[in-house]
N, C-alpha and C positions, 0 to 999 in steps of 0.2 A: 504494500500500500504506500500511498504518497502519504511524505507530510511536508511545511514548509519550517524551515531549521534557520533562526536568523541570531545569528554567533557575531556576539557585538562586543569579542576578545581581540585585543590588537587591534589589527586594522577592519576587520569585522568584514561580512558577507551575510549574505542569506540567500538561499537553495533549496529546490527541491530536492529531496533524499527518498531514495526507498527504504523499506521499513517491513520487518518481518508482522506478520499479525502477533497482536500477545508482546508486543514491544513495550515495556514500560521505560517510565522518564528517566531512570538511573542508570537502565540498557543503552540510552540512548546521551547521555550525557557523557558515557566512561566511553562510547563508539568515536564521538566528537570531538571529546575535550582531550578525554587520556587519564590520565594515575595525578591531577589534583585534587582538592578538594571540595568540593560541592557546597561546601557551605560557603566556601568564598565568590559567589555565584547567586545570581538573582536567579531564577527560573523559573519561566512560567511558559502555560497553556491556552491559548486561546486570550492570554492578556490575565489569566487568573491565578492565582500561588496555586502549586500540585503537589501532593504530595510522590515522595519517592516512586511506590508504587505504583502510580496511575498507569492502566493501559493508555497508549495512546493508538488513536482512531484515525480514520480516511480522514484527509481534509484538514488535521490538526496544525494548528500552528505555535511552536516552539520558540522562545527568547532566551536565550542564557547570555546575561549580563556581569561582569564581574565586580564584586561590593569592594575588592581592596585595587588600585590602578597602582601596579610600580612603581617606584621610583619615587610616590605619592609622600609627604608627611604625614605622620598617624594624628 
């Protein structure tokens, strides 16, 4: 299934990706992102917080934002 994946790390893109059925959001952020951590990461669904778990579905649309920017002062 499609869903649209809009990766707003770095220099940032957003794409359509395929997507096994039974794909949840944690499936889908460790495909994307790699071996960080997810909590340093806004992520949502369709514009809405999800929890790890969620299936995602035809049509869905994905944001993963990052909460700490390099380089950044804390």
């Amino acid at each position: 299934m499609k869903i649209l994946v809009i990766n707003n790390d770095g220099g940032g893109f957003a794409d359509y990706v395929d997507v096994a059925d039974g794909t949840t959001v944690a499936q889908l952020f460790e495909r994307q992102i790699g071996a960080t951590k997810p909590s340093h990461y806004l992520i949502r669904v369709n514009r809405q917080p999800c929890p790890a778990d969620q299936v995602l579905r035809e049509g869905d649309r994905i944001s993963i934002t990052p909460t700490k920017i390099e380089g950044a002062k804390s």
